[in-house]
N, CA, C and O atoms as CSV, one atom per row, in Angstrom:
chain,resi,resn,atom,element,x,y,z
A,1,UNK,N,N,-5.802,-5.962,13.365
A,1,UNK,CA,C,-6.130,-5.797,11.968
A,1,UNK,C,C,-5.673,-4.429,11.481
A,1,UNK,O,O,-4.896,-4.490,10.528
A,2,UNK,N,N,-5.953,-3.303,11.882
A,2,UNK,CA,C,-5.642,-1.813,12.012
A,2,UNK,C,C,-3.931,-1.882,11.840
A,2,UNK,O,O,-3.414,-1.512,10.786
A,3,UNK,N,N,-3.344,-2.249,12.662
A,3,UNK,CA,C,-2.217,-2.352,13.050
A,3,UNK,C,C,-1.473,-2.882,11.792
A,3,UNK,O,O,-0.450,-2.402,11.303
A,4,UNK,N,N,-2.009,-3.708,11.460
A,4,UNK,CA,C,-1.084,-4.421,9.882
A,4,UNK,C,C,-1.394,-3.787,9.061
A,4,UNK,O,O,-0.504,-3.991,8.236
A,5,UNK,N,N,-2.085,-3.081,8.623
A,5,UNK,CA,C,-2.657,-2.141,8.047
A,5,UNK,C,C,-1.700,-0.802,7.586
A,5,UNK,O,O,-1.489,-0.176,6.547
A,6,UNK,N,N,-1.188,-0.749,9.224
A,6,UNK,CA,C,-0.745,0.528,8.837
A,6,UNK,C,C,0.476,0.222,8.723
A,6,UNK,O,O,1.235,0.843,7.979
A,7,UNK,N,N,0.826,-0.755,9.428
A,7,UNK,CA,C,2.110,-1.233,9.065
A,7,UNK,C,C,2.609,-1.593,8.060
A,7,UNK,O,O,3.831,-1.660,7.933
A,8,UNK,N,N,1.430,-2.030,6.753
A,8,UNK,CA,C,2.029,-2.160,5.715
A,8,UNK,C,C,2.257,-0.737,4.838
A,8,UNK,O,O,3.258,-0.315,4.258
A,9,UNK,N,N,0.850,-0.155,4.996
A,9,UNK,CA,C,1.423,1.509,4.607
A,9,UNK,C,C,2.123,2.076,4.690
A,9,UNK,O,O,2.529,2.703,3.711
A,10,UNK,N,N,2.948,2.253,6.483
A,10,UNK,CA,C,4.052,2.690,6.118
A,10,UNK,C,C,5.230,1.907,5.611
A,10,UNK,O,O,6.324,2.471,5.604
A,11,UNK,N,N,5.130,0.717,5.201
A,11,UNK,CA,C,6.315,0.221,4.760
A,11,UNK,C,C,6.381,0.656,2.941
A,11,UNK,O,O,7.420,0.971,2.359
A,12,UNK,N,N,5.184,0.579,2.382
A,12,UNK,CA,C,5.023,1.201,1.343
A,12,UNK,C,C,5.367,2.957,1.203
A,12,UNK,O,O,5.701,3.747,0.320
A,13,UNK,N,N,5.203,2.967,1.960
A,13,UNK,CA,C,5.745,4.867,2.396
A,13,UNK,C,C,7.486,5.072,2.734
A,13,UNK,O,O,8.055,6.103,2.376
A,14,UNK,N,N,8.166,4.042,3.407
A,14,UNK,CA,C,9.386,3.747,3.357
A,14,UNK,C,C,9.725,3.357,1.908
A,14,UNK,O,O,10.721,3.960,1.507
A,15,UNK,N,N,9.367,2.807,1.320
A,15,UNK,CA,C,10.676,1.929,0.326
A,15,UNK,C,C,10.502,2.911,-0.659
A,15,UNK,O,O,11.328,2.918,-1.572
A,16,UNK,N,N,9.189,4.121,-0.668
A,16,UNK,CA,C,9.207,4.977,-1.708
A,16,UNK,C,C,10.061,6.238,-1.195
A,16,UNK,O,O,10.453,7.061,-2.023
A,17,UNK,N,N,10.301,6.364,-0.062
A,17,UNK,CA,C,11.314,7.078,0.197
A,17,UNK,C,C,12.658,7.316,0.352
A,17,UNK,O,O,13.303,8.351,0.515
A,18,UNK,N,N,13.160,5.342,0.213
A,18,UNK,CA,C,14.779,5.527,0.466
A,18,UNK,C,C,14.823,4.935,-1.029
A,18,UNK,O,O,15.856,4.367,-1.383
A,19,UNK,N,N,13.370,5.085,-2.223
A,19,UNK,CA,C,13.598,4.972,-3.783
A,19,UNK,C,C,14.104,6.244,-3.979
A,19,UNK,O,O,15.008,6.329,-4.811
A,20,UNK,N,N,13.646,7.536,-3.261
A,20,UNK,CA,C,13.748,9.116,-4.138
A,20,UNK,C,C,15.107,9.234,-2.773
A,20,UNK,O,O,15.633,10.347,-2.804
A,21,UNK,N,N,15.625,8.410,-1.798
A,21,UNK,CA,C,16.500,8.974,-1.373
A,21,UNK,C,C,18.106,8.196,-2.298
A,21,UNK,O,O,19.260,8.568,-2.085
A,22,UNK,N,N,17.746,7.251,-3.147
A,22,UNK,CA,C,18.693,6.259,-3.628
A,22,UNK,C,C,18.999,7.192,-5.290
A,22,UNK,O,O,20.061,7.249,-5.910
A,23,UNK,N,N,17.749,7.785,-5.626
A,23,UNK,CA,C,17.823,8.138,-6.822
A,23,UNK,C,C,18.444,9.635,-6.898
A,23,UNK,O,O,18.728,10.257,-7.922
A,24,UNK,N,N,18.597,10.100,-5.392
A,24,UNK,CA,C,19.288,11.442,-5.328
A,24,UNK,C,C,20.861,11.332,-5.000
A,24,UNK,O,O,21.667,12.261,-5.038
A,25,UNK,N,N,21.054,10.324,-4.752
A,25,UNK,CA,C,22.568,10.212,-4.181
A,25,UNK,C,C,23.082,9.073,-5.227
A,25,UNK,O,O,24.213,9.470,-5.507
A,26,UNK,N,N,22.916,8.193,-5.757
A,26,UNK,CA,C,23.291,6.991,-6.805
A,26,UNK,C,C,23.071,7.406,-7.998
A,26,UNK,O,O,23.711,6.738,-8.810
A,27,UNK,N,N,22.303,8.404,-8.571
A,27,UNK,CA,C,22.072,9.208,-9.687
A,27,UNK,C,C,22.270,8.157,-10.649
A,27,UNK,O,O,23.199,8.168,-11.456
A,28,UNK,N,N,21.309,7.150,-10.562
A,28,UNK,CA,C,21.322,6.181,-11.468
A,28,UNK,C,C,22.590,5.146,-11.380
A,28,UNK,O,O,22.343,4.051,-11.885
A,29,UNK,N,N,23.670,5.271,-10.926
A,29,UNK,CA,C,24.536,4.130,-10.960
A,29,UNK,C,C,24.629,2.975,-10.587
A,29,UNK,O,O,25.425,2.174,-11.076
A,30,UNK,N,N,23.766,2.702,-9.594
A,30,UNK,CA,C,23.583,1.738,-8.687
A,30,UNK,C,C,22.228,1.053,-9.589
A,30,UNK,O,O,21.834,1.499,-10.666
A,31,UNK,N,N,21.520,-0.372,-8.713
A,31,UNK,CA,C,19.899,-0.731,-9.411
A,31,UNK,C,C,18.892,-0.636,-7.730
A,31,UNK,O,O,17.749,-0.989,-7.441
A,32,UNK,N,N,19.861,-0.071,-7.042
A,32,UNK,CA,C,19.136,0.376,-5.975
A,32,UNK,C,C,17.237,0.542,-5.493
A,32,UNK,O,O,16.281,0.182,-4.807
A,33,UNK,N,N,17.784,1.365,-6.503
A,33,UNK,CA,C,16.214,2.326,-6.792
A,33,UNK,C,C,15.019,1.466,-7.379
A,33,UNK,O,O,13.863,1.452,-6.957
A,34,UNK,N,N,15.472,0.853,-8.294
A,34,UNK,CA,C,14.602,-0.179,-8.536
A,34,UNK,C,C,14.438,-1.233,-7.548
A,34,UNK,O,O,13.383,-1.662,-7.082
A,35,UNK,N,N,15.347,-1.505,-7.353
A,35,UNK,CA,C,15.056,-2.482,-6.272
A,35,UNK,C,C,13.918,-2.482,-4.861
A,35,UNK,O,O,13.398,-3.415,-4.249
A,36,UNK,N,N,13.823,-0.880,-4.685
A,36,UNK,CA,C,13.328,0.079,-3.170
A,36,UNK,C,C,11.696,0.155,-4.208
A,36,UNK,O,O,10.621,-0.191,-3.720
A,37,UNK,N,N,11.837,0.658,-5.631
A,37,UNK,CA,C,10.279,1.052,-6.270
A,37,UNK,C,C,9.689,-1.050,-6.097
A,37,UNK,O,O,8.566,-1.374,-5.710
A,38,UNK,N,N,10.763,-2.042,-6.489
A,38,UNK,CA,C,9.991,-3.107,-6.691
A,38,UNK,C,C,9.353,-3.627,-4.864
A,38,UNK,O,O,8.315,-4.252,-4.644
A,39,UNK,N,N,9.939,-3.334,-4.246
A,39,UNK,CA,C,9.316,-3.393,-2.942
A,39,UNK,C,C,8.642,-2.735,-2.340
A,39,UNK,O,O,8.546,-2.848,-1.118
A,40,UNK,N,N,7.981,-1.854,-3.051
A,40,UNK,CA,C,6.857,-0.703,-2.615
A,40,UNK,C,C,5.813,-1.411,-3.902
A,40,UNK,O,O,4.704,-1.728,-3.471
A,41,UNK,N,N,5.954,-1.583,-4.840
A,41,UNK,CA,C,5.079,-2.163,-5.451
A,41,UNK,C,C,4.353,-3.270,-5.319
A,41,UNK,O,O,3.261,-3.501,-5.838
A,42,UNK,N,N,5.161,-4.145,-4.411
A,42,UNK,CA,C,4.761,-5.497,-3.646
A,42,UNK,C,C,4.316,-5.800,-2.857
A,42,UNK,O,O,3.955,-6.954,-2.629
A,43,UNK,N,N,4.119,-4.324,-1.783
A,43,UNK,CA,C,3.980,-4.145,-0.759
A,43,UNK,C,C,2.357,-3.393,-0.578
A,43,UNK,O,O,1.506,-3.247,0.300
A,44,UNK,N,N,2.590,-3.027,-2.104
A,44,UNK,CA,C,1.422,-2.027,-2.162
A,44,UNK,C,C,-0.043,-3.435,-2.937
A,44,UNK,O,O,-1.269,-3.343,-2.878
A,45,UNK,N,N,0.596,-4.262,-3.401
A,45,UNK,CA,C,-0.408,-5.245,-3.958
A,45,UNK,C,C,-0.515,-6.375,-2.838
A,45,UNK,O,O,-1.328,-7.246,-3.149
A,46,UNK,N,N,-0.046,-6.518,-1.918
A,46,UNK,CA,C,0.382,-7.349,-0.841
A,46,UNK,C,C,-1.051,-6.614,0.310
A,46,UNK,O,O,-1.719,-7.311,1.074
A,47,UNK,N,N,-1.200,-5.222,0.143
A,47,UNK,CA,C,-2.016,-4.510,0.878
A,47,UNK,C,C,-3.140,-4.588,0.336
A,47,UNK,O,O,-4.150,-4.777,1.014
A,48,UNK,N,N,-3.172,-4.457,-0.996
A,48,UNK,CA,C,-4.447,-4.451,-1.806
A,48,UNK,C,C,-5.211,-5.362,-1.106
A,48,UNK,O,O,-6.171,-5.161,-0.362
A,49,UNK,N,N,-4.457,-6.787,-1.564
A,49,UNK,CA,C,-5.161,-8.559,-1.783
A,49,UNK,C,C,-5.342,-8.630,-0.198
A,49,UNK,O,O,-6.319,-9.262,0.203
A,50,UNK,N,N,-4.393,-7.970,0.850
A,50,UNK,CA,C,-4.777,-8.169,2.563
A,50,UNK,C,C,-6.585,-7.314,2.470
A,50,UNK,O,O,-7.482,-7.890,3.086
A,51,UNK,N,N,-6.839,-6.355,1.903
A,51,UNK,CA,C,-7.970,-5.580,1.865
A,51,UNK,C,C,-8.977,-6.176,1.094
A,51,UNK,O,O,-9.996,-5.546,1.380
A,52,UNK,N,N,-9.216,-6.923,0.388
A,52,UNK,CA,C,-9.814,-7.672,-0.393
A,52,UNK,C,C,-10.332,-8.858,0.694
A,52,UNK,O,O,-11.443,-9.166,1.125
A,53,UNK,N,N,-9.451,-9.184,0.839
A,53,UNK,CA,C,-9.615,-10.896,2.056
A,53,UNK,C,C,-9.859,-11.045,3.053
A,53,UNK,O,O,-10.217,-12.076,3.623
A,54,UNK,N,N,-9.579,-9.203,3.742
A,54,UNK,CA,C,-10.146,-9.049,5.248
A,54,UNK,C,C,-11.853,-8.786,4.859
A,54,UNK,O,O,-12.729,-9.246,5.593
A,55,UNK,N,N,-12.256,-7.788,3.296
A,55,UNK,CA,C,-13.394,-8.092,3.358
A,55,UNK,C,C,-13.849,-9.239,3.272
A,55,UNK,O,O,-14.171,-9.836,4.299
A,56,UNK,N,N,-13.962,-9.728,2.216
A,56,UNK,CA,C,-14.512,-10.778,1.802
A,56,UNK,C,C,-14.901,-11.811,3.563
A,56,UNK,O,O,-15.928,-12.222,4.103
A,57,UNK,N,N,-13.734,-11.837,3.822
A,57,UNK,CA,C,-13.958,-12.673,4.734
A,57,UNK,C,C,-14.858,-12.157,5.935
A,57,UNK,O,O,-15.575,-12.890,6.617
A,58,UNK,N,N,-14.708,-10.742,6.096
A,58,UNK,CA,C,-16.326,-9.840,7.132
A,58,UNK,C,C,-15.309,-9.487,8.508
A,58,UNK,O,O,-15.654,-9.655,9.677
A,59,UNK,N,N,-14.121,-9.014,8.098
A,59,UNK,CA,C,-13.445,-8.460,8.980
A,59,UNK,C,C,-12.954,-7.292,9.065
A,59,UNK,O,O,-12.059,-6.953,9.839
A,60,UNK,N,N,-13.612,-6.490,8.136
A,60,UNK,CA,C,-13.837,-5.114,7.995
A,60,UNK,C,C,-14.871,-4.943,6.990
A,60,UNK,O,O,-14.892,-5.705,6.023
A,61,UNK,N,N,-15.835,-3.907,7.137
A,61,UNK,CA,C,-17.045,-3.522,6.660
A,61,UNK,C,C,-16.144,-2.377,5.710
A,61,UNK,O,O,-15.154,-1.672,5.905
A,62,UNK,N,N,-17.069,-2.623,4.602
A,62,UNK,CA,C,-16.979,-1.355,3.660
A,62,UNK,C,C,-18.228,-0.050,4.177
A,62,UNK,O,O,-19.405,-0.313,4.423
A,63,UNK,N,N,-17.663,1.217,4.242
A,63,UNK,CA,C,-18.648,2.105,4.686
A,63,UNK,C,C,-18.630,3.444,3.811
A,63,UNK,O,O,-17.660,3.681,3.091
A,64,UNK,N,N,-19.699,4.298,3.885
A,64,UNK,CA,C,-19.646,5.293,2.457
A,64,UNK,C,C,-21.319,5.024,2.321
A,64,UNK,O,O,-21.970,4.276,3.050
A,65,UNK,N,N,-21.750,5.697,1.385
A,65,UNK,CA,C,-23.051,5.740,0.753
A,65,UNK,C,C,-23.633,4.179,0.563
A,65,UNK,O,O,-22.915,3.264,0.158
A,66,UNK,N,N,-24.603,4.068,0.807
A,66,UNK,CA,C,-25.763,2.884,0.344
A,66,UNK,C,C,-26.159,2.969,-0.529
A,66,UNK,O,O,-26.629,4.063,-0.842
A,67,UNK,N,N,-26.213,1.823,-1.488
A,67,UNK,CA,C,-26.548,1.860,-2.523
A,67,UNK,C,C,-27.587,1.655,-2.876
A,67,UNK,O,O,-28.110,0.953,-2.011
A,68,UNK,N,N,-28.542,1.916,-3.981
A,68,UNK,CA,C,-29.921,1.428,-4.012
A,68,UNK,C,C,-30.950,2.165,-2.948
A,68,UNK,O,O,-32.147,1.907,-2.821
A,69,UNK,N,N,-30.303,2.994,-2.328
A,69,UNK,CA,C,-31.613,3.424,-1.275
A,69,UNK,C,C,-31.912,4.890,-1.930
A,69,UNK,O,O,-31.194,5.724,-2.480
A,70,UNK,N,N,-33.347,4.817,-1.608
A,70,UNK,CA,C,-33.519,6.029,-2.168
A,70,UNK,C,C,-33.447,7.647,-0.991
A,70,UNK,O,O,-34.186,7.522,-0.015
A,71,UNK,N,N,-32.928,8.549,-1.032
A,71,UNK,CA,C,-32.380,10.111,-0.335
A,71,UNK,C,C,-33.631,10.896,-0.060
A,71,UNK,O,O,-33.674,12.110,-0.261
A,72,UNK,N,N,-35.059,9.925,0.583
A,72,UNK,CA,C,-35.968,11.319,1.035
A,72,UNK,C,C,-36.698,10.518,1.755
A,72,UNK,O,O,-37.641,10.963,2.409
């Protein structure tokens, strides 16, 4: 679970990097760049809806503050 996880992060961490490496060398001529931002964007909602469904479904716990409890 961890593992896809991060694997999708860094793939979202890749396509935003060969976007600012496409947009430094193609200086716009190419549709490159768009192409590298639309697959980081897909990748990044692709991660979202995986995080949503691993909860929902009770395959990762949300953790952080409790809600409703009272601090004394």
């Amino acid at each position: 679970m961890k593992i896809l996880i991060v694997v999708l992060f860094l793939g979202v961490l890749a396509s935003l990097g060969s976007a600012m490496k496409y947009l430094m060398q193609d200086r716009g001529r190419t549709d490159r760049m768009a192409w590298a931002l639309t697959w980081r964007v897909g990748l990044s909602i692709l991660l979202f809806l995986f995080l949503l469904l691993s909860h929902a479904l009770g395959w990762i716990d949300a953790t952080g503050l409790q809600v409703g409890t009272t601090g004394g």
